[in-house]
C-alpha positions, 0 to 999 in steps of 0.5 A: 500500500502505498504511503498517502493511501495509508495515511489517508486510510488512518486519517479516515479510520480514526475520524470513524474511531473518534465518532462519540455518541451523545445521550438526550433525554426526553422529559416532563420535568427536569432542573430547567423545568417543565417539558425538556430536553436533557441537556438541552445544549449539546457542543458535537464533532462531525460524525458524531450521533446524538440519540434522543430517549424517550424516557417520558411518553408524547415528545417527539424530535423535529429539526426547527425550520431554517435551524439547520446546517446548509445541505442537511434534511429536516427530520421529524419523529413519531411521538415516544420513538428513541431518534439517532441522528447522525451529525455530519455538516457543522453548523448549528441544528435547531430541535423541538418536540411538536407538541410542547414546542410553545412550552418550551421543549427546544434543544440546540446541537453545535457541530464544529463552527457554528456556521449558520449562526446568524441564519439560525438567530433569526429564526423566530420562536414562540411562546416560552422557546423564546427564551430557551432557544435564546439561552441556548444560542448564548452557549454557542462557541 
């Protein structure tokens, strides 16, 4: 084999290695309140997945219009269904549960630069994801 075929191979290799897996929850209640996504914040690497539990039944996972990285799908889940989604472009990923989107049930994955920044700022919430969705946009690195 020939020396950058190699290297190229190892490089490639250990990105797959590297890849983490990040656990959200689901929940009716938890430190920030009613109706959450535990953590609601999560900082990923290109590859990584983040997998949502359903630990407490009715939450689903949708991406957020206009809140995700150029070139990515918008995605939505049945009700109480466990989600795998899978990071590949950086960027920001903006998520909600449908039914308690207006009680505040939002979540925010950073991969890599937050590219999308400014698009996704704009992005108009309601009801209480207002100010969830606000606190989450001020974590981003």
């Amino acid at each position: 084999m020939k020396p950058l075929m190699l290297a190229t191979l190892i490089t490639v290799t250990a990105g797959i290695a590297a890849a983490e897996t990040h656990e959200v929850q689901m929940l009716n209640k938890g430190e920030a309140g009613s109706m959450v996504f535990v953590p609601a914040y999560v900082k990923a690497a290109p590859g990584d997945v983040v997998h949502f539990v359903s630990v407490d039944a009715g939450h689903n996972v949708e991406s957020i219009e206009g809140m995700l990285p150029e070139g990515v799908e918008a995605f939505k889940t049945k009700p109480s269904e466990d989600f795998e989604l899978t990071v590949a472009a950086e960027g920001l990923y903006g998520i909600k549960c449908t039914p308690h989107y207006g009680m505040g049930m939002v979540a925010l994955v950073q991969v890599g630069d937050a590219v999308n920044l400014e698009a996704a700022t704009a992005v108009k919430q309601r009801g209480k994801s207002r100010e969830r969705m606000a606190d989450l946009l001020a974590r981003v690195e």
